[in-house]
PDB file with one MODEL, atoms N, CA, C and O in Angstrom:
MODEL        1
ATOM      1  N   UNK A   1      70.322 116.948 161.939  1.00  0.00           N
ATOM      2  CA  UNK A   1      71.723 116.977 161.579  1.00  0.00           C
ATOM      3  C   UNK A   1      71.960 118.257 160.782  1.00  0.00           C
ATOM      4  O   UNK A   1      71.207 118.655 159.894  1.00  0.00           O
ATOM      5  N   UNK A   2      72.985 118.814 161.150  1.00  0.00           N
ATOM      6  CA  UNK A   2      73.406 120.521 160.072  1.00  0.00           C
ATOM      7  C   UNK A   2      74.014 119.744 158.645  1.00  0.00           C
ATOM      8  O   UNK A   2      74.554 118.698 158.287  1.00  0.00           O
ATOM      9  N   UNK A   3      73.649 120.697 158.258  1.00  0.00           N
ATOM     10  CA  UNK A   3      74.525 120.258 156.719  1.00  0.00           C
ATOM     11  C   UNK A   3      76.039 120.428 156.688  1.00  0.00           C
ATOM     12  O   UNK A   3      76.714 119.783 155.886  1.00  0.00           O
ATOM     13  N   UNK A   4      76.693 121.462 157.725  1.00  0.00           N
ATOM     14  CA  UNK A   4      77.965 120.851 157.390  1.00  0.00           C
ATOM     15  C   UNK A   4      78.705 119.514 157.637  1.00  0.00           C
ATOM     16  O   UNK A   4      79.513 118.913 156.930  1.00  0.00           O
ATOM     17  N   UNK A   5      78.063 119.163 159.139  1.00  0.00           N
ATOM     18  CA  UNK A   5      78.490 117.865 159.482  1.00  0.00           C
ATOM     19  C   UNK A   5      77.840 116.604 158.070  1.00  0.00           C
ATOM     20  O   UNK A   5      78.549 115.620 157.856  1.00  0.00           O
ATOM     21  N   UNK A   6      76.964 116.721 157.518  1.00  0.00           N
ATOM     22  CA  UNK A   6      76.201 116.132 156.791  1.00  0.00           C
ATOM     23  C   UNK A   6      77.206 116.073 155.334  1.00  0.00           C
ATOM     24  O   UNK A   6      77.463 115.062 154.679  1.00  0.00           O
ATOM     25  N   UNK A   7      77.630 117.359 155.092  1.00  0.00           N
ATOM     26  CA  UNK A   7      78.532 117.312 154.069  1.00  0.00           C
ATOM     27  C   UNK A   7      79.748 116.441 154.042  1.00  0.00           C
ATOM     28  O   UNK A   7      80.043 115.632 153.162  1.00  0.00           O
ATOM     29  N   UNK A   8      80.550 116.784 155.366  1.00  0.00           N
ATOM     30  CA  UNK A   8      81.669 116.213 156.090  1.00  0.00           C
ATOM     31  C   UNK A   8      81.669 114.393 155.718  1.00  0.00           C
ATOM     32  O   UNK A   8      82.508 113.729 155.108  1.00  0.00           O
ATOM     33  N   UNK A   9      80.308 113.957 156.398  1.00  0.00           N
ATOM     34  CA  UNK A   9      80.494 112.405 156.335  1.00  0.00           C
ATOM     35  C   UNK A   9      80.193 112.067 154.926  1.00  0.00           C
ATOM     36  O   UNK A   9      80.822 111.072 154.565  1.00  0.00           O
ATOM     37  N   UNK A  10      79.322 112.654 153.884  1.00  0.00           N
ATOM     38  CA  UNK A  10      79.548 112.628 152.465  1.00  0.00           C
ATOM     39  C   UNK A  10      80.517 112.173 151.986  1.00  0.00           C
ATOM     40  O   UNK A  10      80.734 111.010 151.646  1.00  0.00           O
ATOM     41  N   UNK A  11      81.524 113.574 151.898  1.00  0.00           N
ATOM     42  CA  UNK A  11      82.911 113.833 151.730  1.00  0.00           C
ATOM     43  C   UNK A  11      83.847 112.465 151.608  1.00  0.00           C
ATOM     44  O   UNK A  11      84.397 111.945 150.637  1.00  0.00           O
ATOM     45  N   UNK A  12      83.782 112.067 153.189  1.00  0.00           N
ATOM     46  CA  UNK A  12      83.967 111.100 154.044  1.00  0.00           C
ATOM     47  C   UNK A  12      83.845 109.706 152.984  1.00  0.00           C
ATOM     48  O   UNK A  12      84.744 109.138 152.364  1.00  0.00           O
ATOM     49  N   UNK A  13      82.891 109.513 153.025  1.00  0.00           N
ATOM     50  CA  UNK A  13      82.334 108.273 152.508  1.00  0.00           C
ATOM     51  C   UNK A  13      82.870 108.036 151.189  1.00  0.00           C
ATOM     52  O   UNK A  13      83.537 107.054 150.862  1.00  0.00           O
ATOM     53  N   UNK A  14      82.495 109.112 150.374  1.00  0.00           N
ATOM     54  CA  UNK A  14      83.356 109.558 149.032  1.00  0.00           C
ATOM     55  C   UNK A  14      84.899 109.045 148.943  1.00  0.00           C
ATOM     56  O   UNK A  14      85.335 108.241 148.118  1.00  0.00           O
ATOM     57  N   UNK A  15      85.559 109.634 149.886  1.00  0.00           N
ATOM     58  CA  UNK A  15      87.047 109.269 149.846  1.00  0.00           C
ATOM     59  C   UNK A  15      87.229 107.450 150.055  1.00  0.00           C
ATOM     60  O   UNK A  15      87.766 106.864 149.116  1.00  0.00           O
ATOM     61  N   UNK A  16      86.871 106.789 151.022  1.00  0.00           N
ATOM     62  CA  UNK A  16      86.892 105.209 151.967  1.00  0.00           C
ATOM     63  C   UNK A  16      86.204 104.878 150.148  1.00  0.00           C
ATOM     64  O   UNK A  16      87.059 104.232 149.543  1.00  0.00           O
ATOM     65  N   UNK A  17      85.115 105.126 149.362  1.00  0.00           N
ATOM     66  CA  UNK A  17      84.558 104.728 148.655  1.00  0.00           C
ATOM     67  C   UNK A  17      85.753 104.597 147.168  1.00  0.00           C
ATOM     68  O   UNK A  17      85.598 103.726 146.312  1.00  0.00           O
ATOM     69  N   UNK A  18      86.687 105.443 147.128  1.00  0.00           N
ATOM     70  CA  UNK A  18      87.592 105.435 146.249  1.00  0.00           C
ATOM     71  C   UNK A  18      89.071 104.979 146.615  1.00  0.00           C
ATOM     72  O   UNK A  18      90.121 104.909 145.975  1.00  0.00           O
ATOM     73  N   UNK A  19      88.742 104.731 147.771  1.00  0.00           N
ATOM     74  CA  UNK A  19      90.004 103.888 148.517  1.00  0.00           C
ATOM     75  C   UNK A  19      90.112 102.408 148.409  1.00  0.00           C
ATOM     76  O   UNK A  19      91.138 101.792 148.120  1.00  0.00           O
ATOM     77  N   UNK A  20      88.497 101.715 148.773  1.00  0.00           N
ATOM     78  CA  UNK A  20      88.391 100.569 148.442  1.00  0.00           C
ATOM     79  C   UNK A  20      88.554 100.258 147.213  1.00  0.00           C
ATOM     80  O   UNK A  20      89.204  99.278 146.849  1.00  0.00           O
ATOM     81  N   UNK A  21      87.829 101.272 146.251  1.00  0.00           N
ATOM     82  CA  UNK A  21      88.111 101.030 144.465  1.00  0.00           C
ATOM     83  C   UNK A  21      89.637 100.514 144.116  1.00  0.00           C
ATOM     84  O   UNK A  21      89.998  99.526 143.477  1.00  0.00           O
ATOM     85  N   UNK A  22      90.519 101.707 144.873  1.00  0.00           N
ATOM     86  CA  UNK A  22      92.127 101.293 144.359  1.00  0.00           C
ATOM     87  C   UNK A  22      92.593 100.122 144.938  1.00  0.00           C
ATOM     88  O   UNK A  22      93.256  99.377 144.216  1.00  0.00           O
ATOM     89  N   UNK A  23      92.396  99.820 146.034  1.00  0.00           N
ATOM     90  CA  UNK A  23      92.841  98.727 146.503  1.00  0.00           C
ATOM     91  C   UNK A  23      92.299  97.216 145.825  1.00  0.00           C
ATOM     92  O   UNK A  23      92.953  96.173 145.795  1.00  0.00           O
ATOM     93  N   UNK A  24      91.041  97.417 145.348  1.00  0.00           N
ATOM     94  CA  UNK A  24      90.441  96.361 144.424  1.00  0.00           C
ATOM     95  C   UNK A  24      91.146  95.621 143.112  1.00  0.00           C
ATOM     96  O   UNK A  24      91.394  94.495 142.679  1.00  0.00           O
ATOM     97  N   UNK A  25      91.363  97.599 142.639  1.00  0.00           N
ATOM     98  CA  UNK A  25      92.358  97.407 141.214  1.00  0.00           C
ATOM     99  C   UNK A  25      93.945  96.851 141.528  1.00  0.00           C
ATOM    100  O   UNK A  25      94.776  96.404 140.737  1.00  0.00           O
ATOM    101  N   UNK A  26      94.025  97.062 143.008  1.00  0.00           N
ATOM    102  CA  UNK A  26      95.460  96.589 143.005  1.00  0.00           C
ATOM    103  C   UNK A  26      95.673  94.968 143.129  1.00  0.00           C
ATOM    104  O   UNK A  26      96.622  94.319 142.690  1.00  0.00           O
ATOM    105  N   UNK A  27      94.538  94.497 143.843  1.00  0.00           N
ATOM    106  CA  UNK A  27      94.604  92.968 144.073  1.00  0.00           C
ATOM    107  C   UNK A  27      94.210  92.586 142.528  1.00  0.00           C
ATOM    108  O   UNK A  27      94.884  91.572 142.342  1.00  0.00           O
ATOM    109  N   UNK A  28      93.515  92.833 141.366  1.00  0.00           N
ATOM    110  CA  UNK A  28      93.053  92.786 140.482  1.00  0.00           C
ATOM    111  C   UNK A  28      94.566  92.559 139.566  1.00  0.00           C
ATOM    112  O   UNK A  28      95.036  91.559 139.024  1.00  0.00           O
ATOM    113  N   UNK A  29      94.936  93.623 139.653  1.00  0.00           N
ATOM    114  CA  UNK A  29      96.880  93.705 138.984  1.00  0.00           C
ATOM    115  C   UNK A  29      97.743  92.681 139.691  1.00  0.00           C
ATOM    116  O   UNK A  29      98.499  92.025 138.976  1.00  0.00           O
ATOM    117  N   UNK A  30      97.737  92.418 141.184  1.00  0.00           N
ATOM    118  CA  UNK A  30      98.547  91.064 141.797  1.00  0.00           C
ATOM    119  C   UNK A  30      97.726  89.898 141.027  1.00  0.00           C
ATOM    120  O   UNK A  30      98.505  89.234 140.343  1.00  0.00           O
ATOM    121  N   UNK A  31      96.636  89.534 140.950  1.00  0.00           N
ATOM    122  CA  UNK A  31      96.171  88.801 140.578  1.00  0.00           C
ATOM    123  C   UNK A  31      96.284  88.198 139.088  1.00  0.00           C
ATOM    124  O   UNK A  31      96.186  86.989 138.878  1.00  0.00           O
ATOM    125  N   UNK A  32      96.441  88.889 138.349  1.00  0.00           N
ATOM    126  CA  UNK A  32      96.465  88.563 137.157  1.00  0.00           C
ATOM    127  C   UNK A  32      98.187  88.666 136.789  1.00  0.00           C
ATOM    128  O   UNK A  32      98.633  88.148 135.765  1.00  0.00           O
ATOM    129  N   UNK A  33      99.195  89.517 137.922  1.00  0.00           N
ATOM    130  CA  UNK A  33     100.398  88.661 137.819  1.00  0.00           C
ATOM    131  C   UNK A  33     100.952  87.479 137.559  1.00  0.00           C
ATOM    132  O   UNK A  33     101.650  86.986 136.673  1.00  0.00           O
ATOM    133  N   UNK A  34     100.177  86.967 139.133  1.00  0.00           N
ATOM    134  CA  UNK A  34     100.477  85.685 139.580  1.00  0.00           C
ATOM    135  C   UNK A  34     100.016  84.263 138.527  1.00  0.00           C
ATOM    136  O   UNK A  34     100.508  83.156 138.309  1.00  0.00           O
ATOM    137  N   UNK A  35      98.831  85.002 138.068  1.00  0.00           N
ATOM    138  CA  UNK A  35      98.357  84.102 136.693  1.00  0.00           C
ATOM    139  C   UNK A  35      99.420  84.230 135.692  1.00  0.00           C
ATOM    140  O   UNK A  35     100.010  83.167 135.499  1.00  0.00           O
ATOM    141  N   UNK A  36      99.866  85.303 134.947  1.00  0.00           N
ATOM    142  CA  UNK A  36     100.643  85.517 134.146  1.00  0.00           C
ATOM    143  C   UNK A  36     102.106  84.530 134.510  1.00  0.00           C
ATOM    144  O   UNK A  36     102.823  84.125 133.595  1.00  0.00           O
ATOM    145  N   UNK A  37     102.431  84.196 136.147  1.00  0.00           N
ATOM    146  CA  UNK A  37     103.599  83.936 136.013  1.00  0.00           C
ATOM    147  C   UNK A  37     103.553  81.702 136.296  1.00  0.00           C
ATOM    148  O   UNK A  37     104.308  80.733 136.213  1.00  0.00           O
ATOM    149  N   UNK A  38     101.896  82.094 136.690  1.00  0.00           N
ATOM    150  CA  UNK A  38     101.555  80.615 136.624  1.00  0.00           C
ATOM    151  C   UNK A  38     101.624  80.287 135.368  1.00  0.00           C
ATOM    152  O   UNK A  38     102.588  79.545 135.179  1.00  0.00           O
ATOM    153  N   UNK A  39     101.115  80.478 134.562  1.00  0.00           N
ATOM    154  CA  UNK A  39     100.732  79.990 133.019  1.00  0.00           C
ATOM    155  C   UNK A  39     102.356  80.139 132.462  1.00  0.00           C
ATOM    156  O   UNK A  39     102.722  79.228 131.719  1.00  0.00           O
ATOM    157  N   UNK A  40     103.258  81.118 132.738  1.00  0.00           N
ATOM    158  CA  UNK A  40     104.806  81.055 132.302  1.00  0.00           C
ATOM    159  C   UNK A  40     105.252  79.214 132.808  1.00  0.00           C
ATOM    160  O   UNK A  40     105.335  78.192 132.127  1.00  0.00           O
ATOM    161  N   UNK A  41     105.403  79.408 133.909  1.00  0.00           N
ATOM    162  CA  UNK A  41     105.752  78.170 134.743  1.00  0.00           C
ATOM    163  C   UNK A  41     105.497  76.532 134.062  1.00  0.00           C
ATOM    164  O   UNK A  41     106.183  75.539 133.820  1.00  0.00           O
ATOM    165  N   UNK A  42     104.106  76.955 133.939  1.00  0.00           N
ATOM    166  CA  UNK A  42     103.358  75.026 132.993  1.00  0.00           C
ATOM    167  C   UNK A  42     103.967  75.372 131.988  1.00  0.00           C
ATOM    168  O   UNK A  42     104.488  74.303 131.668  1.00  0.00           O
ATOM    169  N   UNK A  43     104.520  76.642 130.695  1.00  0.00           N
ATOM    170  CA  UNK A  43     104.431  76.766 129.682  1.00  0.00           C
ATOM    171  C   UNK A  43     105.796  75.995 129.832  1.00  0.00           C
ATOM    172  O   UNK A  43     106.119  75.026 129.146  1.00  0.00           O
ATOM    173  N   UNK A  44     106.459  76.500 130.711  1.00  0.00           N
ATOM    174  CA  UNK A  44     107.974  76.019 130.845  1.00  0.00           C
ATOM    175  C   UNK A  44     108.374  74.236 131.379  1.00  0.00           C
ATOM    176  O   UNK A  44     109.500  73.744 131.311  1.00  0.00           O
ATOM    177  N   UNK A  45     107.418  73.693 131.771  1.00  0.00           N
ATOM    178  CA  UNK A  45     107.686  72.823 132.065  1.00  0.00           C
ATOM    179  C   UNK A  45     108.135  71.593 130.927  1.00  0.00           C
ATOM    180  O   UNK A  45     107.364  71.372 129.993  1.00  0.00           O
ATOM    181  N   UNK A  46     109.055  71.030 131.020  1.00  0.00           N
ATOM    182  CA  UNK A  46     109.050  69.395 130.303  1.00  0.00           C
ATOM    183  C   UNK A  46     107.675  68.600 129.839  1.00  0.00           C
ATOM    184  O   UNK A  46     107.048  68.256 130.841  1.00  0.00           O
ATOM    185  N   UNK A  47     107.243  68.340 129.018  1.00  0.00           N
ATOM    186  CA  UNK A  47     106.335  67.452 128.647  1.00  0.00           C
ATOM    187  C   UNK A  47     106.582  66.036 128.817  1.00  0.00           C
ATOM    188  O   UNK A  47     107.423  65.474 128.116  1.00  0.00           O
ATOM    189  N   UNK A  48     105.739  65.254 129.925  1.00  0.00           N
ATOM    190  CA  UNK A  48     105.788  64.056 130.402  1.00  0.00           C
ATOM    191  C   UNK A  48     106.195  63.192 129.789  1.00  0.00           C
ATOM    192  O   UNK A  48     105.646  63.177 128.688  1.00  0.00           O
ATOM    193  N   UNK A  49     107.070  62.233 129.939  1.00  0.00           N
ATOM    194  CA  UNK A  49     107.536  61.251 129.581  1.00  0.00           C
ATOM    195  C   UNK A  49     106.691  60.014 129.788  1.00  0.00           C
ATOM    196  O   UNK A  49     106.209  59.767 130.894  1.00  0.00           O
ATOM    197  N   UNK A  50     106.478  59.119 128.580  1.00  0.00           N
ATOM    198  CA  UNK A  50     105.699  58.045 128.553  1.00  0.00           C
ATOM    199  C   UNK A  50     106.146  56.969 129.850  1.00  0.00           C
ATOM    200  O   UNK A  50     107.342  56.783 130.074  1.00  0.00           O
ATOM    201  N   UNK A  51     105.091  56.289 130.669  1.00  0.00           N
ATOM    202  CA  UNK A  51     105.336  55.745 131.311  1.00  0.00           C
ATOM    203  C   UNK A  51     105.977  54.404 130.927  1.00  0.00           C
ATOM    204  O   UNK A  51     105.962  53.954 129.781  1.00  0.00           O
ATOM    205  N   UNK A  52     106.768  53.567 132.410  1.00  0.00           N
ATOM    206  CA  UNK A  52     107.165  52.116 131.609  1.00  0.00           C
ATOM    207  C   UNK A  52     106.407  51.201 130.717  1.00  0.00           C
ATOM    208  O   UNK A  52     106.647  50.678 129.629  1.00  0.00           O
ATOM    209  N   UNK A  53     104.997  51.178 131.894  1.00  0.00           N
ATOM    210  CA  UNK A  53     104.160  49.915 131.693  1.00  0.00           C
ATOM    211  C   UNK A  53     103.640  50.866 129.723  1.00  0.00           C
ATOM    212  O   UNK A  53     103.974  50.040 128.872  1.00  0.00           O
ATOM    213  N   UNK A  54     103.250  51.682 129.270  1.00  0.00           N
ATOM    214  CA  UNK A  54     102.964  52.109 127.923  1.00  0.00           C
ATOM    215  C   UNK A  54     104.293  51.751 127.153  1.00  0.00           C
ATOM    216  O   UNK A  54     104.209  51.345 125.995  1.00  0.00           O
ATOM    217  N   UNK A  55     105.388  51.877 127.702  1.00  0.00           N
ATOM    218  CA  UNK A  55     106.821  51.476 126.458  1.00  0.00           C
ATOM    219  C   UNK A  55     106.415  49.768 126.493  1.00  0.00           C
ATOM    220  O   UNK A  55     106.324  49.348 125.339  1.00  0.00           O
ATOM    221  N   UNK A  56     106.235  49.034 127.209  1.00  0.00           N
ATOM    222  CA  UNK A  56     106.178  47.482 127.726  1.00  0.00           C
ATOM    223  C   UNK A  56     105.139  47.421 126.872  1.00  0.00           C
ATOM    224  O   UNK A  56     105.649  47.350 125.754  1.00  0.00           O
ATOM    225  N   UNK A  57     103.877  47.408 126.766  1.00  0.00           N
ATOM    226  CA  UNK A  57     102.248  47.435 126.181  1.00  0.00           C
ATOM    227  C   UNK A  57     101.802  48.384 126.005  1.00  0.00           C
ATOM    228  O   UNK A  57     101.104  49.001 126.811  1.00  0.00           O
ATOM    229  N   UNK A  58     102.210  48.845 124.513  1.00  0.00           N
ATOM    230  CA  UNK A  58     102.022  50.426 123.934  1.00  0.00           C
ATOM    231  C   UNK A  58     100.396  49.882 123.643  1.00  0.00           C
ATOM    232  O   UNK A  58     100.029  50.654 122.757  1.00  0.00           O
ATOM    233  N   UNK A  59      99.397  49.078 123.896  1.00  0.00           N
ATOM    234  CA  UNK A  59      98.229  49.000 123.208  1.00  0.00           C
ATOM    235  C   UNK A  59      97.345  48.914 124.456  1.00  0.00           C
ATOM    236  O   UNK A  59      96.165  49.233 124.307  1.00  0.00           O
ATOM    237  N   UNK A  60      97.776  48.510 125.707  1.00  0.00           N
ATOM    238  CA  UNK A  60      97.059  48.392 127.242  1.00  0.00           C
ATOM    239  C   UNK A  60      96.338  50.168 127.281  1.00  0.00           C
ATOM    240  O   UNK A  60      97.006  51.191 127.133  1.00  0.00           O
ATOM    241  N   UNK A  61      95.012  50.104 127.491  1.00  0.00           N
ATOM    242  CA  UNK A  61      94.632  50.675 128.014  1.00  0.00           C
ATOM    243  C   UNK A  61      94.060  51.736 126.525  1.00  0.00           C
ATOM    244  O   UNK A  61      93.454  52.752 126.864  1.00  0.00           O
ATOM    245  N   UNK A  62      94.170  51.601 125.558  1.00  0.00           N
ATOM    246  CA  UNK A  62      94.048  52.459 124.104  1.00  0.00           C
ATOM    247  C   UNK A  62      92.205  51.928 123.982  1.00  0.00           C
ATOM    248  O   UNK A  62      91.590  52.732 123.282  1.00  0.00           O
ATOM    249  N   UNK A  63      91.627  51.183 124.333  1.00  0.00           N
ATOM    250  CA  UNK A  63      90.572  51.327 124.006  1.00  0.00           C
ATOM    251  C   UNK A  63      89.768  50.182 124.953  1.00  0.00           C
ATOM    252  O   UNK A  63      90.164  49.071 125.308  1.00  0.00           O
ATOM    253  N   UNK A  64      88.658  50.779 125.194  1.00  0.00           N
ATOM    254  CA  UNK A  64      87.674  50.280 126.131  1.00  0.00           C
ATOM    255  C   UNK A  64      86.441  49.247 125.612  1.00  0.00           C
ATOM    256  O   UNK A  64      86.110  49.399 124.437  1.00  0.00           O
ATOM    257  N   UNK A  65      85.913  48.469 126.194  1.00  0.00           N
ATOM    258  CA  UNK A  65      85.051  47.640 125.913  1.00  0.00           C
ATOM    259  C   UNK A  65      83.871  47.917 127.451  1.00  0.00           C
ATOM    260  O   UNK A  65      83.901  47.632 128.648  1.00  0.00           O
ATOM    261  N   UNK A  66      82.868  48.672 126.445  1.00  0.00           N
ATOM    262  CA  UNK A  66      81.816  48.388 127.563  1.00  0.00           C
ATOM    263  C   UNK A  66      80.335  47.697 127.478  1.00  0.00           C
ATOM    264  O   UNK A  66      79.515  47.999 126.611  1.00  0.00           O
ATOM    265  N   UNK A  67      80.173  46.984 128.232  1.00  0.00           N
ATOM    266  CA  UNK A  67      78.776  46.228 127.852  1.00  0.00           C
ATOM    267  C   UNK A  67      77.859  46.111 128.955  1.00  0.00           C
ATOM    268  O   UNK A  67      78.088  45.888 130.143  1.00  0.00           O
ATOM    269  N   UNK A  68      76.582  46.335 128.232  1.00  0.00           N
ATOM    270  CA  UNK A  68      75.377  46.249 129.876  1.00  0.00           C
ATOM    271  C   UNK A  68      74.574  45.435 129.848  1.00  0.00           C
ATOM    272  O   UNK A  68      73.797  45.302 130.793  1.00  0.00           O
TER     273      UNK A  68
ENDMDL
END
């Protein structure tokens, strides 16, 4: 193989090698959007309302009995 062609696919490789890098950092930046706008979303949500059967028998289900 000559060295210029040898240089060429170097070159080559070099560039595809810093192409994949940016594209990495870019899914990296979508990614941590989409987190940012998930974690907004739960932050925003209503906090659950107690169910019937807990307003009816606020003590059902508060503590367990286990035996072997």
């Amino acid at each position: 193989m000559d060295m210029p062609s040898a240089s060429m696919i170097n070159s080559n490789n070099g560039v595809l090698q810093q192409f994949g890098i940016a594209m990495l950092g870019n899914q990296l930046d979508i990614q941590e959007q989409q987190g940012a706008n998930e974690a907004a979303m739960l932050a925003s949500m209503p906090a659950p309302s107690p169910s019937l059967e807990s307003l009816a028998n606020p003590n059902v289900g508060q503590h367990i009995d286990i035996g072997v």
